[in-house]
C-alpha positions as a printed Julia matrix, in Angstrom:
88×3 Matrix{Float64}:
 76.63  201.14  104.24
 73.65  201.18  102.22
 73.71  203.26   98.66
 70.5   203.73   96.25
 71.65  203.87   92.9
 70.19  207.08   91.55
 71.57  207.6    87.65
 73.93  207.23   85.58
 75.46  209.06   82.48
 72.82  209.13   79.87
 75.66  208.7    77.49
 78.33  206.2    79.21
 79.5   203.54   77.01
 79.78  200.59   79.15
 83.04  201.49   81.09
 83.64  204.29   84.37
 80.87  206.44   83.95
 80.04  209.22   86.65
 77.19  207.9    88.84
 74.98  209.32   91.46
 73.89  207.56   94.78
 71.9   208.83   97.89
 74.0   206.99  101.08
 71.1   205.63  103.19
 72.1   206.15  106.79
 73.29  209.68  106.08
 71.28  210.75  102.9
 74.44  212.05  101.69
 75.21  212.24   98.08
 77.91  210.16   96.98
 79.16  211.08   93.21
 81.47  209.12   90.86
 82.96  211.44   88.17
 85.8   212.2    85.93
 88.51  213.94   87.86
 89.23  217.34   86.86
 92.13  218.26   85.11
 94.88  220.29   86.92
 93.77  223.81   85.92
 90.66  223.57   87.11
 91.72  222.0    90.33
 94.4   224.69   90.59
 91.71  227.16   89.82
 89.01  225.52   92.55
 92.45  225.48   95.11
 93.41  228.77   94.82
 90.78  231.32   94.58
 88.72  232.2    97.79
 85.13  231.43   97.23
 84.05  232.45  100.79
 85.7   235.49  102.56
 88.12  234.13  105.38
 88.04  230.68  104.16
 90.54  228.79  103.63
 91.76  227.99  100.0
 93.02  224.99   98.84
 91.49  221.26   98.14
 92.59  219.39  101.16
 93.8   216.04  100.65
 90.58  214.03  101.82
 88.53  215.71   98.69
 88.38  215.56   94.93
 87.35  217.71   92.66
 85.16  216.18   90.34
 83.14  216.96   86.65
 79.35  215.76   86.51
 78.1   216.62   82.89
 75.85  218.79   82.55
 73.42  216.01   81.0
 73.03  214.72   84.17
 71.65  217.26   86.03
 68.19  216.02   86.06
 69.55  212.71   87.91
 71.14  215.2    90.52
 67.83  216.69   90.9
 66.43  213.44   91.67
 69.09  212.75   93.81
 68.57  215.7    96.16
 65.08  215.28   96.27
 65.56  211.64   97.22
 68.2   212.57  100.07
 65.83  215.16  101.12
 63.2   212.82  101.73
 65.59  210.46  103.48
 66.85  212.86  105.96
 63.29  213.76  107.22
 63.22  210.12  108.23
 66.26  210.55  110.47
């Protein structure tokens, strides 16, 4: 599985910082952050966000924080995984 590195934290320190990378077979994101803490994963799990949809966070998924520093690196991201799905 191929990853390009996209950012990082602006402000990490060294240690487990959250990260962004563009997978490049599926141009998915993949994001590293801090996991949230359990009131806002019992607030993401139990309200219904779509109509009919189920609520909950099943076990395969996180929920995650990406500061809101880093926003221009998600940008980048996206744009970068939109180029590399039109090469699919």
């Amino acid at each position: 599985m191929g990853l390009r590195f996209v950012g990082i934290d602006p402000n990490t320190g060294g240690g487990g910082s959250p990260t962004v990378w563009v997978e490049e077979e599926s141009a998915d994101l993949v994001l590293q952050g801090e996991e949230a803490d359990e009131l806002l994963k019992a607030t993401v799990g139990a309200t219904e966000w779509v109509v009919g949809h189920t609520t909950g966070v099943p076990a395969h998924e996180a929920v995650i924080r990406i500061p809101a520093r880093m926003v221009p690196i998600l940008r980048e991201a996206c744009d970068a995984a939109e180029q590399r799905a039109r090469l699919r």
